[in-house]
matplotlib code that plots the C-alpha trace (Angstrom):
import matplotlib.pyplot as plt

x = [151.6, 150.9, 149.3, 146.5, 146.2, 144.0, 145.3, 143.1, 142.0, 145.1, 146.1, 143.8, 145.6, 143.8, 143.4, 144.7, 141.6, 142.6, 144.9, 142.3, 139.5, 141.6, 140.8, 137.8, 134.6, 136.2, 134.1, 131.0, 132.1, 132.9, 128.9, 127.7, 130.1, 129.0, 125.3, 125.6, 127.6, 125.5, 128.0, 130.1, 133.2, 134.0, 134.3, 136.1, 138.5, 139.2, 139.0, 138.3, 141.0, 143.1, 140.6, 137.4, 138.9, 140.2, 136.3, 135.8, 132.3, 133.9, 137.4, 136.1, 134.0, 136.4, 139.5, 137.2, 136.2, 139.5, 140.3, 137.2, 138.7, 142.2, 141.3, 139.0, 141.8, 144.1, 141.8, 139.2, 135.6, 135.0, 137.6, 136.2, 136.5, 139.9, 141.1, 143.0, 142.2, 145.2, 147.8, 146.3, 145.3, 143.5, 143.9, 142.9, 144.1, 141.0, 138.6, 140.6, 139.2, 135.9, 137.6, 139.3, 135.5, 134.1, 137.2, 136.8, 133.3, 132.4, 130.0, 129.0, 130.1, 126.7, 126.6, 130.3, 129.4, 126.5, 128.5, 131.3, 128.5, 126.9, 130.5, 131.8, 128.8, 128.6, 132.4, 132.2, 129.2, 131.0, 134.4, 132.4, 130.9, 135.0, 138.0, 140.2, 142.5, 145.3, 149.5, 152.2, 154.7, 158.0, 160.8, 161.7, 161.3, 158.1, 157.5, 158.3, 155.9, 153.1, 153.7, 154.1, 150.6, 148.8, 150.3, 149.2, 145.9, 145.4, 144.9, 147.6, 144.9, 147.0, 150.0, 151.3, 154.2, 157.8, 158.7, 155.1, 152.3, 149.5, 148.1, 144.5, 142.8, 141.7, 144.0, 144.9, 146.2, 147.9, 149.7, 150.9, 152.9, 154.2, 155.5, 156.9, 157.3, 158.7, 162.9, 164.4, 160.6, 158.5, 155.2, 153.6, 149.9, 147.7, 145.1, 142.2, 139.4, 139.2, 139.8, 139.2, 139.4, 139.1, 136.1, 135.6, 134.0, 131.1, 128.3, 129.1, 129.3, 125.6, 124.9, 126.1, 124.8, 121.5, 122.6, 124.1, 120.6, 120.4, 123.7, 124.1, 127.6, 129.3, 132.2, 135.2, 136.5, 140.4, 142.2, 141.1, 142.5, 141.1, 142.1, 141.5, 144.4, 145.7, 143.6, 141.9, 137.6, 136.0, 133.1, 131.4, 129.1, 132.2, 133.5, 130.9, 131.2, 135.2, 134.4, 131.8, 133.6, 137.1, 135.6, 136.3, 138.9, 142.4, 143.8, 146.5, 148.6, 151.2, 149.3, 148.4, 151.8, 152.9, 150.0, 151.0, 154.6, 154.1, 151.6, 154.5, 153.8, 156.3, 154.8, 152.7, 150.5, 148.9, 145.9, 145.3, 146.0, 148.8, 152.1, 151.9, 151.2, 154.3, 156.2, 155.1, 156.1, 159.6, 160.2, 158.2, 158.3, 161.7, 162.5, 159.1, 158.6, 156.4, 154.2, 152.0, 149.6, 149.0, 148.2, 147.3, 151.6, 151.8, 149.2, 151.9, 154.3, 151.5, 150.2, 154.0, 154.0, 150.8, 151.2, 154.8, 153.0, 150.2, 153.2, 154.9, 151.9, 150.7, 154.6, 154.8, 151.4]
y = [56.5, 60.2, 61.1, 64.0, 64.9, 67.5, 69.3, 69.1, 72.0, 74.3, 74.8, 77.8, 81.6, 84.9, 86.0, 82.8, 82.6, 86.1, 84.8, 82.1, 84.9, 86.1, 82.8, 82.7, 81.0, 80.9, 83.4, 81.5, 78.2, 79.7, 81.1, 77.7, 76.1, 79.1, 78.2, 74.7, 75.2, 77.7, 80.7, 83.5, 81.9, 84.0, 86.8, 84.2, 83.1, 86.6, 88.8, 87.6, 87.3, 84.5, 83.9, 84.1, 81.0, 79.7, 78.6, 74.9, 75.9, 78.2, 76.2, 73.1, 73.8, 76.6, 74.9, 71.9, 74.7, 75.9, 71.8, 72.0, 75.4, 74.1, 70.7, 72.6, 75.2, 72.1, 69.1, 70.9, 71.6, 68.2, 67.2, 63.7, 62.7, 63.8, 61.5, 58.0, 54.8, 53.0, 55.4, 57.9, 58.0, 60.3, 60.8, 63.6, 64.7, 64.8, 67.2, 67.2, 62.7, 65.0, 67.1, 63.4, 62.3, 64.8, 64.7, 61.1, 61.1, 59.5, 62.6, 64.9, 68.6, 69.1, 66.5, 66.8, 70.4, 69.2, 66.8, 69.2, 71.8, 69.3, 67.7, 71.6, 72.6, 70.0, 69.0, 73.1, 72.1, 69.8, 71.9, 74.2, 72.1, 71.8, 74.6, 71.4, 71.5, 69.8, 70.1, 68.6, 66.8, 66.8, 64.7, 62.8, 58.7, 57.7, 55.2, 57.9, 60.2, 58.5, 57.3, 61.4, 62.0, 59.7, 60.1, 63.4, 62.2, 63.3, 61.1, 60.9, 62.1, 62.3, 59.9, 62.0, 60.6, 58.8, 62.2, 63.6, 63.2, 65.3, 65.4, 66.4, 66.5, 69.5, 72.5, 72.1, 68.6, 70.1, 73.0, 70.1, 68.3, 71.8, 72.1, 68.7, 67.6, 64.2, 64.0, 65.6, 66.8, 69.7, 70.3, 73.0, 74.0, 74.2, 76.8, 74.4, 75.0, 71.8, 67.7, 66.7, 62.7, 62.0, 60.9, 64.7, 64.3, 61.9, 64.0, 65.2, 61.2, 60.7, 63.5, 63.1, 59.1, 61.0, 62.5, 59.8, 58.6, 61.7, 61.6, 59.0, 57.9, 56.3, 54.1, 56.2, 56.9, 56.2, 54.6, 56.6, 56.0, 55.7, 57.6, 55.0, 52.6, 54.2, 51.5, 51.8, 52.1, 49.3, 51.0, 54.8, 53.1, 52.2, 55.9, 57.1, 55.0, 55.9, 59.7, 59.4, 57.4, 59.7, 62.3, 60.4, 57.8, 58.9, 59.7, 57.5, 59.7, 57.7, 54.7, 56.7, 57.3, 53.7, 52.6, 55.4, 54.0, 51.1, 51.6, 53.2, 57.0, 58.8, 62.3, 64.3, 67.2, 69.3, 70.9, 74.4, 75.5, 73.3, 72.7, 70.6, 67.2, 68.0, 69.1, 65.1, 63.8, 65.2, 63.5, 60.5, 59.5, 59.0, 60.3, 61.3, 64.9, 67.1, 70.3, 72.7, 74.2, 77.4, 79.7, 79.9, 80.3, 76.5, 75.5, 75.3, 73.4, 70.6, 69.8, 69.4, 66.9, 65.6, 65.1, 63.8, 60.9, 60.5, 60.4, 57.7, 55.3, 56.0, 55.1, 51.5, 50.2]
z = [59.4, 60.3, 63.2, 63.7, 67.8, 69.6, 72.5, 76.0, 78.4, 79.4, 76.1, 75.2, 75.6, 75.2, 71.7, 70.1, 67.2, 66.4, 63.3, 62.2, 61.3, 58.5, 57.0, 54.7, 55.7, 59.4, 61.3, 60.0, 60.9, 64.7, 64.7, 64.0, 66.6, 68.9, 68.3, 69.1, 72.0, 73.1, 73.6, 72.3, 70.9, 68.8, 71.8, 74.1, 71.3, 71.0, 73.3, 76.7, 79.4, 80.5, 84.2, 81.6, 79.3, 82.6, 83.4, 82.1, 80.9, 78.1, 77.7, 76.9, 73.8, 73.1, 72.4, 70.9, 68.1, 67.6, 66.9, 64.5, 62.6, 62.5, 60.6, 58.1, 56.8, 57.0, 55.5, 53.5, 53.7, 54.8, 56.8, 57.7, 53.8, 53.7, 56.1, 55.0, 56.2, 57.2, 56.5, 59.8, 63.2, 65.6, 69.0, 71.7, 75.1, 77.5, 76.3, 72.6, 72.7, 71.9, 68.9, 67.5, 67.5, 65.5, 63.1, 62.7, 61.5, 65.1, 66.1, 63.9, 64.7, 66.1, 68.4, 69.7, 70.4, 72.3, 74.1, 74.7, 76.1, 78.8, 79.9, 80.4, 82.5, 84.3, 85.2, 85.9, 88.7, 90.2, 90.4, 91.9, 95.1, 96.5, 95.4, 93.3, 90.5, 88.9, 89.2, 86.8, 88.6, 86.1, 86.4, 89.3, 89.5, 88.0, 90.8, 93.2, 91.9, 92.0, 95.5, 96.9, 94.2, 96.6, 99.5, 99.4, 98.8, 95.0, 92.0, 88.7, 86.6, 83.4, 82.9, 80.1, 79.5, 81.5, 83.1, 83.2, 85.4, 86.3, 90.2, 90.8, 94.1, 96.1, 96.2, 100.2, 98.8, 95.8, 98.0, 100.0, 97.2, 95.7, 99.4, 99.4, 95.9, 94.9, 94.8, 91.8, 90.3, 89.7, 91.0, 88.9, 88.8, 85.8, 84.3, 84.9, 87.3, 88.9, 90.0, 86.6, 85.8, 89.4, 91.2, 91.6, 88.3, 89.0, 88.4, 85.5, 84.1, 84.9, 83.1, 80.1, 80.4, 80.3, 77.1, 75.1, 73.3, 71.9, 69.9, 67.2, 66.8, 63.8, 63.2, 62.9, 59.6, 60.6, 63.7, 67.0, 70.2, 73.7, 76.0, 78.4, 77.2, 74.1, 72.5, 69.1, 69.4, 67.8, 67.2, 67.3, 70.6, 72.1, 71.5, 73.3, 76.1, 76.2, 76.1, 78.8, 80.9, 80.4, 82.6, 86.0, 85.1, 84.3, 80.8, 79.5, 77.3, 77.6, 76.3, 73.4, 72.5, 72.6, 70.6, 68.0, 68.1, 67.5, 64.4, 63.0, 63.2, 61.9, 61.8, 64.0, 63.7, 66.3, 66.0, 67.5, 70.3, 69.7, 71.3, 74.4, 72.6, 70.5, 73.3, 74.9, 71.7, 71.2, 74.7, 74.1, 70.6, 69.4, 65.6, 65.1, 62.8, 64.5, 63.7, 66.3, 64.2, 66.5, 63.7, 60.0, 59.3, 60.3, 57.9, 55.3, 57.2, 58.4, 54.5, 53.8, 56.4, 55.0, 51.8, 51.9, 54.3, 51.9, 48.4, 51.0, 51.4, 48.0, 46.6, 48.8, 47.3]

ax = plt.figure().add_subplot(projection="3d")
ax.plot(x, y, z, "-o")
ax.set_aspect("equal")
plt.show()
């Protein structure tokens, strides 16, 4: 079983589309993703600084763009058809659940941009009405560190993995636990602009309620996992729900990674900007193969790791 994953917001560096432009029929595709998202992503995948892509209103549909570009060059024009039923599974981290949906078939490209366009404006909105953000707290007893998270009054908005969790709260509450962080752990703050997966977040659900019978989702073409409780969607409605309901509830990584285990994944790949769900998965999922597919040079690399999955299956029938 191979897995395909899509990174979430923090994973997005200046300049890191440069390489993908050299790729035919790529600066086209990023115009149509620009239109439907309704900004420049092209000049933010670019060229913009680090405090520009920072903003959740340009991260969010930027690094789901880059998820859509990377599976193209990989998959083909159509990367949905390319997919195997039973032989692969999609997941995504947070905002990346919205990448795994359009890759699966669930939304159309049009619609997850849409989707990805009101849930970054409006989780921006209501970053905005309190200064909050989000710290990983590394290491340390997992029972511990959850105890110091709320203690402090945040929430464990990500459980990413055994030795990873991510805190979110307000920033007086996060300079508290770097100040007093949990015994043997590290409390360090992310690139994200706010409480995200926390009640923080509540506004933005109602919003994109509002939205959802506008989009018409589908039942996925292979596995996808919720972020919810690393379960696999029954249904492109339940999808929906799952991805509507992610922005205030916590993200279960780790679930996801048990699921994938035991389904029997035995290979990984990353879509750009990759790295951090390999990193979790080097930790998390023993004996797995891994590849981050951070730039057109790993494009190679990932069909290997494709195609010797797809020769496997195709070899036990």
């Amino acid at each position: 079983m191979l897995a395909i994953v899509c990174p979430g917001q923090g994973s997005q560096s200046p300049g890191f589309l440069s390489p993908w432009l050299e790729l035919p029929g790529v600066q086209e595709q990023l115009a149509s993703l620009s239109e439907a998202a309704g900004i420049d992503l092209l000049t933010h995948g670019t060229l913009s600084d680090a405090e520009t892509i920072k903003d959740t209103a340009v991260a969010q549909p930027l690094i789901v763009a880059a998820g859509l570009i990377t599976a193209q060059a990989l998959l083909g024009e159509d990367a949905t058809a390319a997919l195997v039923p039973g032989t692969m599974v999609v997941a995504g981290h947070s905002v990346g659940e919205i990448t795994a949906a359009a890759l699966t078939g669930t939304l159309s490209n049009s619609d997850a941009m849409a989707f990805v366009r009101e849930r970054a404006n409006r989780m921006a909105e209501a970053a905005a009405v309190t200064p909050t953000g989000m710290a990983a707290v590394v290491g340390g007893d997992p029972e511990e560190v959850i105890a110091a998270i709320e203690a402090a009054g945040l929430t464990p908005a990500n459980m990413n993995s055994k030795g990873q969790t991510v805190a979110a709260g307000t920033l007086d509450q996060i300079a508290a636990l770097v100040a007093a962080p949990p015994t043997k752990a590290r409390v360090i703050p992310l690139q994200v602009a706010g409480a995200f997966h926390t009640h923080h977040m509540a506004p933005a659900v109602s919003a994109l309620q509002a939205l959802a019978p506008s989009l018409t989702p589908h039942t996925p073409k292979v596995a996808l996992l919720s972020n919810y409780d690393g379960a696999v969607v029954p249904s492109g409605e339940a999808a929906l729900a799952s991805l509507i309901a992610q922005v205030s509830r916590p993200v279960r990584w780790d679930k996801c990674m048990e699921t994938m285990s035991i389904m029997g994944v035995t290979g990984l790949i990353e879509l750009a900007p990759a790295g951090t769900l390999t990193g979790l998965a080097k930790r998390g999922m023993s004996g797995v193969a891994t590849i981050a597919v951070k730039t057109p040079e790993d494009l190679q690399a990932a069909r290997e790791v494709l195609a010797a999955h797809l020769s496997s299956e195709a070899g036990s029938l």
